[in-house]
C-alpha positions in Angstrom: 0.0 0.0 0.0 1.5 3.4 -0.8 2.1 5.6 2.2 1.3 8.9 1.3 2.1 10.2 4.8 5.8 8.9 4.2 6.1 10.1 1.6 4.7 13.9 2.5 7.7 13.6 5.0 9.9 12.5 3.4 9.3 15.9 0.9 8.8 18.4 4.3 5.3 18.8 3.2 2.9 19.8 6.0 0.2 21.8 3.9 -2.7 21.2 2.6 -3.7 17.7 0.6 -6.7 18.8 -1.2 -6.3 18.3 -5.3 -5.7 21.8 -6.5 -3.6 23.8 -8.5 -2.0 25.7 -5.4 -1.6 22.0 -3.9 0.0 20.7 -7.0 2.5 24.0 -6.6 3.7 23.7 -3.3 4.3 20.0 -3.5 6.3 20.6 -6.4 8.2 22.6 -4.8 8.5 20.6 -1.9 9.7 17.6 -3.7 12.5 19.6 -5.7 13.7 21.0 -2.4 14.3 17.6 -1.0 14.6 15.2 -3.3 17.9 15.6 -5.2 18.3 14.3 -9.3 20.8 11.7 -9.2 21.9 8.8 -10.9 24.8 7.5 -8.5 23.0 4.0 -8.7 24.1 3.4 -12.3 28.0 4.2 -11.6 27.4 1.5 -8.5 26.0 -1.0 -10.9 22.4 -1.4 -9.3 19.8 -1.6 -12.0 17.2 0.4 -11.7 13.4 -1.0 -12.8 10.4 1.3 -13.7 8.5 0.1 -10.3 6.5 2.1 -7.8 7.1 0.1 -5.0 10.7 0.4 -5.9 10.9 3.9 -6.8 9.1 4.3 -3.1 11.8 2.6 -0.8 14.4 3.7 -2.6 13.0 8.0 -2.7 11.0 7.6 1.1 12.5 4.6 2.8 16.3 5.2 1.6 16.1 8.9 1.4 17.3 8.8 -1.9 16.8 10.4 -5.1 16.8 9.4 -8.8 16.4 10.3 -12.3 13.2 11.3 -14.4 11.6 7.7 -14.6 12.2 7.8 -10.2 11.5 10.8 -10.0 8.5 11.6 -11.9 6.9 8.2 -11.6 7.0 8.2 -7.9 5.7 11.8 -7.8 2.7 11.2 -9.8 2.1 8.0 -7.5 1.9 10.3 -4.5 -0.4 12.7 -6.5 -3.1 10.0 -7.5 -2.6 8.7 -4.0 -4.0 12.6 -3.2 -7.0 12.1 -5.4 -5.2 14.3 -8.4 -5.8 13.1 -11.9 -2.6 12.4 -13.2 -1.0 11.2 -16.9 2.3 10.2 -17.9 4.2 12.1 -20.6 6.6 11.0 -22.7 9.4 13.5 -23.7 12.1 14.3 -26.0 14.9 15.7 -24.9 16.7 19.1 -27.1 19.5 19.0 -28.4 22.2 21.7 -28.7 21.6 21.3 -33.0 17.8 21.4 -33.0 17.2 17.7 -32.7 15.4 15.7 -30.2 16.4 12.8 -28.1 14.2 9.7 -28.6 11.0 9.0 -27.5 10.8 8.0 -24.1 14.2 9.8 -22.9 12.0 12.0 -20.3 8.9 11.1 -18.6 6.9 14.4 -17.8 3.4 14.5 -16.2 0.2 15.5 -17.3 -2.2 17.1 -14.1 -5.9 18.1 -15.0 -8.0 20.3 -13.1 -10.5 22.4 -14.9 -7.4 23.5 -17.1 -4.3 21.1 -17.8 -0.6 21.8 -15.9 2.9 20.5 -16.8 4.6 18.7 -13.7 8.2 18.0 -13.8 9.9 17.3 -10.5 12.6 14.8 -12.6 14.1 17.4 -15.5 16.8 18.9 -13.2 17.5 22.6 -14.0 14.1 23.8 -15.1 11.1 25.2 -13.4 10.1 24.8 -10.1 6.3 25.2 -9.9 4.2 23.6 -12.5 3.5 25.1 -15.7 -0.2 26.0 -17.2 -0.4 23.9 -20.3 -1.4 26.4 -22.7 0.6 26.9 -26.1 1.9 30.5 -26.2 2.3 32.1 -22.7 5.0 33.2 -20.7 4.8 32.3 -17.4 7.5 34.3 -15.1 9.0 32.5 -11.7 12.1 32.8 -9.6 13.8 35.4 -12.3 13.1 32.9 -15.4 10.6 32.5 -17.9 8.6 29.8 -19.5 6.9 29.1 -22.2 4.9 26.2 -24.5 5.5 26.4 -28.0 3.0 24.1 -30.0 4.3 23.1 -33.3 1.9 20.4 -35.7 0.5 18.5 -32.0 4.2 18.6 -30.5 4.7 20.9 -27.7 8.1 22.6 -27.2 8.6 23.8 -23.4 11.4 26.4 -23.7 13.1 28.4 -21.2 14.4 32.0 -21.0 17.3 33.3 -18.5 17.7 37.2 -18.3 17.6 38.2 -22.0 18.8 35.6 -23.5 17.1 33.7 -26.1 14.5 31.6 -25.7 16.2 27.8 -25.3 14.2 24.8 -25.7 14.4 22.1 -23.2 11.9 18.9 -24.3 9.3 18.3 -26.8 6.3 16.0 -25.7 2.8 14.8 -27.3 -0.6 14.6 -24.8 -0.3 11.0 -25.5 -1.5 9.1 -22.2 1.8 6.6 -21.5 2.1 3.7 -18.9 5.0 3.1 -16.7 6.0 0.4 -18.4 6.3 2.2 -21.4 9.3 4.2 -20.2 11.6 0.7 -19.2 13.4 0.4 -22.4 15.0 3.2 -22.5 15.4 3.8 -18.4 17.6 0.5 -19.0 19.2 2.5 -22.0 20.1 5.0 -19.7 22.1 3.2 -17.2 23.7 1.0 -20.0 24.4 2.4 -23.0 27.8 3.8 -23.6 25.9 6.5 -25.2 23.6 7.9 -22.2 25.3 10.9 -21.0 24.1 9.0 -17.0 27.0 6.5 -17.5 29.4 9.1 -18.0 29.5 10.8 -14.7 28.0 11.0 -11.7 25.4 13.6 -10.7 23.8 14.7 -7.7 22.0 18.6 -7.6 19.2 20.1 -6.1 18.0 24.0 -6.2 18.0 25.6 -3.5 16.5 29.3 -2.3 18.8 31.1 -4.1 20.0 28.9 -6.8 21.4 25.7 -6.9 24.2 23.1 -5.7 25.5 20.2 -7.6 28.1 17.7 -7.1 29.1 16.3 -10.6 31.7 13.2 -10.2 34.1 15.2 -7.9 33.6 19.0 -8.6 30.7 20.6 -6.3 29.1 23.8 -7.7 27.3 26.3 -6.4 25.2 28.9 -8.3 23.7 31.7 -6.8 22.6 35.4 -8.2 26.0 36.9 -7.0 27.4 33.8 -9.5 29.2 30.4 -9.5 31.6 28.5 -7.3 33.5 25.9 -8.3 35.5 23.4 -5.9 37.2 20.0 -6.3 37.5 17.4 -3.9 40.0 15.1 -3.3 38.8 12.0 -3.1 35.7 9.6 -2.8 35.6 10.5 0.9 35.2 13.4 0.5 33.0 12.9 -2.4 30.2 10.9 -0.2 30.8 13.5 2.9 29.9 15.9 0.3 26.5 13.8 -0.3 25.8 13.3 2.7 26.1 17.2 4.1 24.3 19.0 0.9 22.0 16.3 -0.4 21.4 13.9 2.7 21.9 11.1 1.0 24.3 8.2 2.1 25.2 5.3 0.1 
């Protein structure tokens, strides 16, 4: 049986459960706060499975985080838990010459209320509060801008910094998806020579005034006054590192 109370701890979360739009916003936000992107069980060789019950232990039980299939999937199980009406998207990621990743790279979620709203607690750098999904409107938080582009029934969510251009970040249909769907490629991504996740080892979470990542064994902080770079000198170090800025312990 899935715990949402657990779970609601495990994220901080003491507000209100009710399914609404300013529920489904400050859960977001609660589970980006806490819950750090990571794919550390990939360079420690322990497959990872598209399962609920897994995703569970391993995000409440473990204190843990995970990547977009963990992530995401285990988010919207908390959600329908709460009574939201929730749908699985799947998403291709943008590339830096216009392309798309395949289909199935991202999982994104789908959360209907009288209008629709783009959830995404599994992206990494990328909004924090869910998006209205509605083609053609900026929406402003936290000094960034968003937007939905809809090209021919594929919608583009893009991202603007400052005044810089508009970037793209995924493309996704409103085609319902299963869980299952996504397992292919999850066991692409902690495979393939050719996943960027078995390449190095990542570990970030924002925080109030930007963000903090610990990529193999440089830690970075970005804030509004800029960024910090420091490397550390060895695996100790490296899980110490885990363990004080992300709370997690292998």
């Amino acid at each position: 049986m899935f715990d949402s109370k657990a779970y609601l701890a495990r994220i901080g979360y003491t507000g209100p459960t009710d399914p609404t739009a300013d529920t489904l916003s400050a859960l977001h936000l609660a589970h980006l706060y806490t819950v750090p992107f990571e794919n550390l069980d990939i360079s420690l060789g322990r497959n990872i499975t598209c399962d609920e019950e897994r995703f569970f232990h391993k995000i409440v039980d473990l204190r843990r985080g995970g990547f977009c299939y963990e992530l995401n999937g285990a988010f919207a199980a908390l959600l329908r838990e709460l009574g939201f009406r929730v749908t699985l998207l799947s998403a291709r990621v943008a590339r830096e010459d216009g392309s798309a990743s395949p289909e199935f790279d991202h999982m994104a979620l789908r959360v209907d209320f009288d209008e629709p709203w783009l959830a995404d607690v599994g992206f990494g750098d990328s909004f924090l509060e869910p998006l209205r999904l509605i083609p053609e409107i900026e929406q402003e938080q936290y000094g960034q801008r968003f937007r939905i582009v809809a090209v021919r029934g594929v919608m583009i969510m893009q991202r603007q910094v400052g005044e810089q251009p508009w970037k793209s970040q995924f493309r996704f249909r409103l085609t319902p998806r299963q869980l299952r769907d996504f397992e292919a490629r999850c066991q692409f991504q902690q495979t393939s020579p050719d996943s960027h996740f078995t390449r190095q080892r990542i570990c970030t979470l924002p925080t109030r005034d930007g963000r903090i990542t610990l990529a193999d064994l440089k830690l970075i902080r970005t804030t509004q006054d800029g960024r910090e770079e420091r490397m550390l000198q060895n695996e100790d170090e490296w899980r110490a590192a885990l363990a004080e800025h992300f709370g997690v312990r292998l």
